[in-house]
C-alpha positions, 0 to 999 in steps of 0.5 A: 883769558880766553885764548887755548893752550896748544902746548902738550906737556903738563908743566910747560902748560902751567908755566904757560898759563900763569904767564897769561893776563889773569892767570884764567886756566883751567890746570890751576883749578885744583890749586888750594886759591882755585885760581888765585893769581896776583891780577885777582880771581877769575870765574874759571873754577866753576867752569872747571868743576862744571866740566869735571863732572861732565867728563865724569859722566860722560866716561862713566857712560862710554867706558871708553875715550878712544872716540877723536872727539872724546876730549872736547865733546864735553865742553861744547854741550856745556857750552850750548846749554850755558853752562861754561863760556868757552870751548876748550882744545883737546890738548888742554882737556885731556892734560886737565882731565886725566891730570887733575879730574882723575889723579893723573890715573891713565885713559887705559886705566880709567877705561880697563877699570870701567869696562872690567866693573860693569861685566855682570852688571844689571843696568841698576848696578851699572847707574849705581857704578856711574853715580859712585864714579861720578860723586868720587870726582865732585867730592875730590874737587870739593875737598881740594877746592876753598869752597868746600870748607864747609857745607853752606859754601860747598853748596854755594859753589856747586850752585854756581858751578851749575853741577845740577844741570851737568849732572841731568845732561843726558847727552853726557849721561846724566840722570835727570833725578841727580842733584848735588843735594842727593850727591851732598847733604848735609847729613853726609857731610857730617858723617864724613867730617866735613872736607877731610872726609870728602877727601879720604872717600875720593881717594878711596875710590880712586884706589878701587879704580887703579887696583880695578885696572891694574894688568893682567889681572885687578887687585883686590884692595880691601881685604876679604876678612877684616875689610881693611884696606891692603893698598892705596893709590898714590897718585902716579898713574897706576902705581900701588903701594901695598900696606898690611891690615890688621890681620895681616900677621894672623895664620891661616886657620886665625883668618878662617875663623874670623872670617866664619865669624862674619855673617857676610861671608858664605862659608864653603861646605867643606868647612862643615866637616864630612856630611853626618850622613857619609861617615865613611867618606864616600863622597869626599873619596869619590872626589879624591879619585875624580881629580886624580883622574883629571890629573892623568888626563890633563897633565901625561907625562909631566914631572910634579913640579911641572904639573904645580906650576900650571895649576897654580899658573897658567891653568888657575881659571881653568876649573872656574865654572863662571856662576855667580854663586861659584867661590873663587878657585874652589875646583882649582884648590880641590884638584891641587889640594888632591893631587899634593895628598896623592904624591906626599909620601914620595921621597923625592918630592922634597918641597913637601917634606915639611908637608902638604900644608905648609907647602900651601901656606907658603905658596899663599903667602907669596901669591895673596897680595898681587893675584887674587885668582891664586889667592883663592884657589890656594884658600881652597886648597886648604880648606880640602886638605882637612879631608883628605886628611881625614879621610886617610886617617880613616882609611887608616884605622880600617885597615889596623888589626884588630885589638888583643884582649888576651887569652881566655882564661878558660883556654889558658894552660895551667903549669906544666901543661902543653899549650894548645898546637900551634906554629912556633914563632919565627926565630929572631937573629 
């Protein structure tokens, strides 16, 4: 039971290791036996689990697994400090690791996602991001192990498995205030239901990491209004399958409501309507300006369709000013939502003859699933066409004449008197 597996492939090493007296290795840990073979049970289920919260830890605290001893460094600090019997090959550990530890999700992927969540971060919230990482992995081998069938057994296995001392292994990242009890207690595992709740929050969470670490950009898997989720991992690598929430089949102006609705969303200005103090619209029409103004600097001699493309393509971060308070897209969608409402009226822009709105509506329809940096700036955009709208409704009645209230009476002719000199009307043919 103690010899290596050096072949590479994951199917051929678990034909290889089921061959092996007492079947004791580490690709069966995730089975439903734990290691169950016809020549009884071997120890190595703890030692599995020892070593996928190391490797837990340890990535979480890298982000990174190019480093030649990466795959093995792990099991040899278990080793020296007592907690697994045997240093194991690199081959095996990273088939095991990447294959069962983390639900065959890809190194790249796992370090893209790593590397991607803590930008920003303060250190509190990168220990946080450690400890969500690292409890995903104890409840996803918890949940597949049967051990985890109910709490007092859960416990039993961690403590066999010695997580507590991997979990407070600083040279792996471990924290010395973590222990399975803050990880597990049995009030957590009552609200979650037990093993089927374990489960449900591992899978969640490795969702979370592969639309984290999907290219060029992540996807956003829960949606921003109802918090439902919009994707789910499916256990290849870094393959989605995308799946509608519950306002999915909402409109636009359905979403904007339930959305303002939620005290956790901070509602743009430009959902308030024009400013009581600016009823002319000055500001809005100084905006209006300044965009256009932007546009003819940054697009000279480029056709309409041209111009939409790269605002909504290549140039969609390019207004983003990077603050933390900044909302998503919101410059991009003004220049957008600017520059359709200055080109609306002529003919042969034919995509916008069912108007400017629908144009963009059709266009966040297309974009909202996969790329949340157009999703935003199309949001954005539609929610300042109102005041464009508005304010050329505006400029509109400005120039209207003014009303008729007739003749007085007093300077109306009586009959058979000349009305007062004035210019015959034109002749109508």
């Amino acid at each position: 039971g103690g010899k290596q597996l050096a072949a590479s492939s994951w199917p051929k090493q678990r034909s290889i290791a089921h061959a092996m007296p007492g079947g004791a290795d580490l690709m069966s840990l995730y089975g439903a036996t734990g290691g169950r073979t016809k020549g009884g049970v071997m120890p190595v289920a703890e030692e599995g689990f020892a070593l996928a919260v190391g490797y837990a830890l340890l990535w979480a605290s890298r982000r990174d697994s190019c480093n030649v001893g990466f795959f093995t460094a792990v099991s040899e600090v278990l080793r020296a400090q007592g907690v697994t019997r045997m240093n194991w090959s690199r081959t095996t550990m990273v088939d095991f690791v990447t294959e069962c530890v983390f639900n065959s999700i890809t190194q790249k992927g796992l370090s893209t996602f790593l590397q991607r969540a803590v930008k920003g971060l303060t250190r509190e919230q990168r220990d946080m991001l450690m400890y969500d990482f690292v409890q995903s992995v104890v409840y996803s081998y918890l949940a597949r192990h049967e051990s985890g069938a109910d709490y007092d057994s859960a416990i039993a296995f961690c403590v066999n498995s010695k997580i507590d001392a991997v979990l407070q292994c600083t040279r792996l990242g471990g924290c010395p205030d973590w222990s399975v009890s803050t990880l597990l207690s049995q009030d957590i595992w009552d609200q979650l239901g037990g093993q089927a709740g374990l489960k449900e929050v591992s899978k969640k969470f490795f969702t979370h990491i592969v639309a984290g670490a999907q290219m060029p950009c992540p996807v956003q898997e829960l949606c921003d209004v109802c918090g439902e989720p919009r994707c789910k991992s499916v256990g290849k690598r870094l393959e989605l399958v995308y799946v509608a929430c519950r306002c999915e089949s909402l409109t636009f102006e359905q979403k904007s409501a339930m959305a303002a609705r939620n005290p956790k969303r901070p509602r743009d200005s430009n959902e308030r309507g024009m400013n009581s103090l600016d009823t002319a619209g000055q500001g809005i029409k100084e905006t209006y300006e300044r965009k256009l103004q932007v546009v003819a600097v940054r697009y000279p001699n480029k056709t309409a369709k041209e111009i939409i493309t790269k605002m909504i393509g290549a140039d969609v971060a390019r207004d983003s000013l990077n603050t933390s308070d900044e909302i998503t897209g919101q410059q991009g969608g003004r220049l957008l939502a600017s520059y359709l409402h200055s080109i609306k009226d002529d003919a042969s822009n034919d995509f916008l003859s069912s108007g400017v709105k629908n144009f963009l509506q059709t266009q966040l329809d297309k974009y909202r699933m996969f790329y949340p940096s157009q999703k935003g700036l199309l949001e954005q955009a539609l929610l300042f066409l109102p005041k464009l709208e508005q304010l050329s409704a505006a400029a509109a009645a400005a120039a209207a004449p003014p009303p008729d209230f007739g003749t007085p009476d007093a300077a109306r002719p009586r009959p058979g008197e000349a009305g007062p000199s004035a210019a015959p009307p034109p002749v109508e043919f």
